[in-house]
C-alpha positions in Angstrom: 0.0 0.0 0.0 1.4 3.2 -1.2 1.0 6.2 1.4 2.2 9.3 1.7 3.6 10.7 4.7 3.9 14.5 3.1 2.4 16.3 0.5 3.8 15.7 -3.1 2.8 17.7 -6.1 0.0 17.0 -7.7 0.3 14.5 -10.3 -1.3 16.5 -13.8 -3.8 14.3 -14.5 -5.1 14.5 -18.1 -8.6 12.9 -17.6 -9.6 13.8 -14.2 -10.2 17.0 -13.0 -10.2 18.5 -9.2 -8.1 15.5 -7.8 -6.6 16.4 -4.5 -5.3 14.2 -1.1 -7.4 15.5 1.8 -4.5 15.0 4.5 -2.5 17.6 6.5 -5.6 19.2 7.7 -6.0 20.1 11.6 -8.1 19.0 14.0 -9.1 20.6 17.1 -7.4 17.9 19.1 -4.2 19.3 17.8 -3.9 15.9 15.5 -4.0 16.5 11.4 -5.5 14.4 9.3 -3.0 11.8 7.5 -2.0 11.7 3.8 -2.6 9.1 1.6 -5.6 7.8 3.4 -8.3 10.1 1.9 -8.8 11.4 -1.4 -11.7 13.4 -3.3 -12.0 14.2 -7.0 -14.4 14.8 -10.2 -15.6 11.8 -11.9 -13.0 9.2 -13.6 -15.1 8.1 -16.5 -12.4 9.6 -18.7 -9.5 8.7 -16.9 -6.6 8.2 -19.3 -4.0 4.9 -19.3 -1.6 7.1 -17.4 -4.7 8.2 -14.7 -5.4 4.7 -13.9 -1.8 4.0 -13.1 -1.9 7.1 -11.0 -4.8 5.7 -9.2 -3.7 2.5 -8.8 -0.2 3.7 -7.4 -2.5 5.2 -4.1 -3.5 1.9 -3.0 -7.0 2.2 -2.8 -9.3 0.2 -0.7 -12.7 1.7 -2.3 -13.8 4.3 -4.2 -17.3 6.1 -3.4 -19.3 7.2 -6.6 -22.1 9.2 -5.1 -23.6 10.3 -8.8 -26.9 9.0 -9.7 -27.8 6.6 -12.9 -28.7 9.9 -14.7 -24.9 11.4 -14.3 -23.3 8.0 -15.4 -25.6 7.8 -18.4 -24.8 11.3 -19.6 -20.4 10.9 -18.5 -20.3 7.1 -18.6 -19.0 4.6 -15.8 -15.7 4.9 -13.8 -12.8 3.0 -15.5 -12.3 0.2 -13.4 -9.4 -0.3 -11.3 -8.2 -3.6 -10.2 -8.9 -4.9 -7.3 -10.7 -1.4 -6.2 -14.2 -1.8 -4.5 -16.6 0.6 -6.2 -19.5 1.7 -4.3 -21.9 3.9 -6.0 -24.2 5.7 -3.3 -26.3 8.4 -5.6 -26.6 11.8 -3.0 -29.4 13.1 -5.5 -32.5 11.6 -7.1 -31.9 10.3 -10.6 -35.0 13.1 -11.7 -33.5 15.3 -9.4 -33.9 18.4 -11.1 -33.5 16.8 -14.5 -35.8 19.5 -16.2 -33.3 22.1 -14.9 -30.2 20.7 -15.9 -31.3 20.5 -19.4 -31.9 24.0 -19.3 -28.6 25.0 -18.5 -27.6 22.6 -20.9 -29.7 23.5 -23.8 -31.7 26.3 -23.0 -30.7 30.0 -24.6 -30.0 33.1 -22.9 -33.2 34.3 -22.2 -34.3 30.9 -21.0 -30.9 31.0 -18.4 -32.0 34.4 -17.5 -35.0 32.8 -15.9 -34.2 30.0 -14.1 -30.5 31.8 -12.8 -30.8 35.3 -12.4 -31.2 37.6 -9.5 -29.5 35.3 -7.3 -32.0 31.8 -8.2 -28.7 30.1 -9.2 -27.1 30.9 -5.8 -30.2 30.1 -4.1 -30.7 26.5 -5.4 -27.3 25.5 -4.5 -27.8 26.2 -1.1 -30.9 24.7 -1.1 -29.2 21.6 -2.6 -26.5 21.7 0.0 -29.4 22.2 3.3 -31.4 19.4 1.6 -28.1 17.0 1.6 -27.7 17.5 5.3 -31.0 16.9 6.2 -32.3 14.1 3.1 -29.0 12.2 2.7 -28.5 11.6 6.7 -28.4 7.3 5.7 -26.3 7.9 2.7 -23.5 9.9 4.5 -24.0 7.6 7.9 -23.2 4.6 5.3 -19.5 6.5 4.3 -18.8 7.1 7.7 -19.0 3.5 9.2 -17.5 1.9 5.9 -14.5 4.1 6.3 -14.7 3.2 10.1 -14.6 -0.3 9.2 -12.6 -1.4 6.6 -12.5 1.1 3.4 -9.5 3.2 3.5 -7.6 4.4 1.4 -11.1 5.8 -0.1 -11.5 8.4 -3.1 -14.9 9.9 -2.7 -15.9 11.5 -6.0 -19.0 12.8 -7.7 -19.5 14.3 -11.1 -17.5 17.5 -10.6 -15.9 16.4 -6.8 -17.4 19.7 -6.0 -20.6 19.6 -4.5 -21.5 15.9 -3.5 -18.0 14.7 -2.7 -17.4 17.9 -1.2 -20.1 17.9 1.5 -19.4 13.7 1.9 -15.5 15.3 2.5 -16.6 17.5 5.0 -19.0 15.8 7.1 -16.3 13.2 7.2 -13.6 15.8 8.2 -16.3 17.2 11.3 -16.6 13.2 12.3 -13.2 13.4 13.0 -12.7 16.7 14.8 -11.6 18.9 11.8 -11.5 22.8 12.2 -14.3 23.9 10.2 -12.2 26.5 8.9 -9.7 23.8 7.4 -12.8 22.3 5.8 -13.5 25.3 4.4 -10.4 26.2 3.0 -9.8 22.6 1.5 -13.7 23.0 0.1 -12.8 26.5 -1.7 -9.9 25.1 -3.7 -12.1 23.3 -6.1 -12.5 27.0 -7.6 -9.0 26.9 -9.2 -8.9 27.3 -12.4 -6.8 24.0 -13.2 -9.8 21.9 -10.9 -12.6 23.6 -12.2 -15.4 21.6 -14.2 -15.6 21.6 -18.2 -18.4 23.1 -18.1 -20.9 21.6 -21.4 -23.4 23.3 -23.7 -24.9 21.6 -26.4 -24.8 24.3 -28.5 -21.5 25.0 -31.1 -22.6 28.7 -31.6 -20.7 31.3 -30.2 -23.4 32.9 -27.9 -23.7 29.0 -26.5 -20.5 30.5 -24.1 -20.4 33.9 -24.3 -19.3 36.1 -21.3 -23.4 36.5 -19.9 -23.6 32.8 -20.1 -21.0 32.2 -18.0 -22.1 34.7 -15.6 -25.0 33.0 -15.0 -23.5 29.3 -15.1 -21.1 30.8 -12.2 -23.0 29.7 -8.9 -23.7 26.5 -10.4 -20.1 25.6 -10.9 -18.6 27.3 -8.0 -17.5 26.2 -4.6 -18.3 29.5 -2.3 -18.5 28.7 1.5 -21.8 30.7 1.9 -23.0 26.9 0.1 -21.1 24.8 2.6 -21.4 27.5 5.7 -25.6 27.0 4.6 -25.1 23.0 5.5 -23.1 23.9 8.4 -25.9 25.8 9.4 -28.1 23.2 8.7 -27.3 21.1 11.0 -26.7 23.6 14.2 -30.7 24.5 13.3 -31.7 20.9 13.2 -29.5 19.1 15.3 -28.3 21.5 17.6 -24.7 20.4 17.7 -22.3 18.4 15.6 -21.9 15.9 18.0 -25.6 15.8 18.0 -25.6 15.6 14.3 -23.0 12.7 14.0 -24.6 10.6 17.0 -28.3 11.1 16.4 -28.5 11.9 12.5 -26.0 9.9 11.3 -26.1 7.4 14.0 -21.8 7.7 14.5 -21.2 6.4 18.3 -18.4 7.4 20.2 -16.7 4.6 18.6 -17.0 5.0 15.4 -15.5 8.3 15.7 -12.5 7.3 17.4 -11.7 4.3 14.6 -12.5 7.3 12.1 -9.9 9.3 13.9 -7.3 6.1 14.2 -7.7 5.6 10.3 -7.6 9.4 9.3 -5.2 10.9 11.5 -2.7 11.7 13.4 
């Protein structure tokens, strides 16, 4: 098993975008999480030859898909790696706001004005991100105890490894006592420019990307706290605490923290 003690530079993958190691992080115990034992990215349907060595190199135990039947259809499976479990746990309904997402995929500027301006773009990602929290409680208790158990190294990845991943990522990071402000600051980083998702329109013309377009495809396709901070918040509102959260949501005992802490960190 291949594991890192430090961080390395990122290897430039060519089919994978927004693939990063989620150690060196600290906790408030004054631990940091470890390297090489937790990893999150975008989607590896088009991982190339040299990607699968890549992956293959980090020793994984499992790798957690959480997009639905819909994403897979439209990006295609995961390459499969040998002797990697894959375990596909969708975080959104497969007709989930399909009606939407062909919109912004199809629709033309007036039709984008609509549905994602004046702030409605903005708006249904934190709705998407409170309605994780407080929908997907199962789903994300299911990640917790397998990593507690038996599945690390893990790569948890959705379509873009922005939004999906990205809240799995942090609600582990919280299990095991990570400063929110770390998981924030990990979280934001899927905005650089080299992470960021391709975004795709069907259209060829010119006006199909134009500078307005992109404007309003921005809050879709970007990580800004205000979306995590509004699950964050989510759970203080409905839970009360974290600890509340973890033990009576997602039903994470005392002991299934502290194996999450012995496998993450150190």
């Amino acid at each position: 098993m291949t594991q890192q003690a430090s961080p390395s530079a990122e290897p430039d993958l060519a089919g994978v975008r927004n693939f990063r190691d989620v150690g060196g992080l600290p906790t408030a115990d004054g631990r940091r999480t470890r390297y090489g034992r937790l990893f999150r990215s975008g989607h590896l349907a088009h991982a190339t030859e040299s990607d699968t060595a890549f992956f293959h190199s980090l020793g994984l135990h499992t790798i957690f898909d959480f997009r639905n039947a819909a994403d897979q259809e439209l990006e295609g499976p995961d390459v499969e790696l040998t002797g990697v479990r894959n375990v596909n746990i969708p975080l959104s309904d497969p007709a989930d706001g399909a009606e939407f997402w062909m919109m912004v995929r199809d629709g033309n500027l007036d039709q984008l004005r609509e549905i994602l301006d004046d702030g409605k773009a903005a708006a249904r990602m934190t709705a998407s991100y409170r309605r994780m929290i407080k929908d997907r409680t199962a789903e994300h208790s299911r990640v917790l105890h397998a990593l507690a158990e038996d599945s690390v190294p893990a790569l948890m990845h959705c379509a873009a490894g922005k939004d999906r991943a990205g809240l799995s990522i942090a609600v582990t990071l919280l299990a095991v006592g990570v400063e929110p402000d770390a998981i924030r600051a990990d979280y934001v980083k899927s905005n650089d420019p080299h992470r960021r998702y391709r975004v795709r329109r069907s259209s060829a013309s010119p006006e199909a990307m134009n500078d307005e377009v992109m404007r309003l495809l921005a809050p879709l396709f970007d990580a800004r706290a205000e979306y995590l901070d509004a699950a964050f918040a989510t759970i203080e509102e409905t839970w009360g605490t974290t600890d509340a959260y973890l033990e009576r949501g997602l039903r994470v005992t005392p002991g299934v923290r502290e194996a999450l802490r012995e496998r993450l960190t150190e």
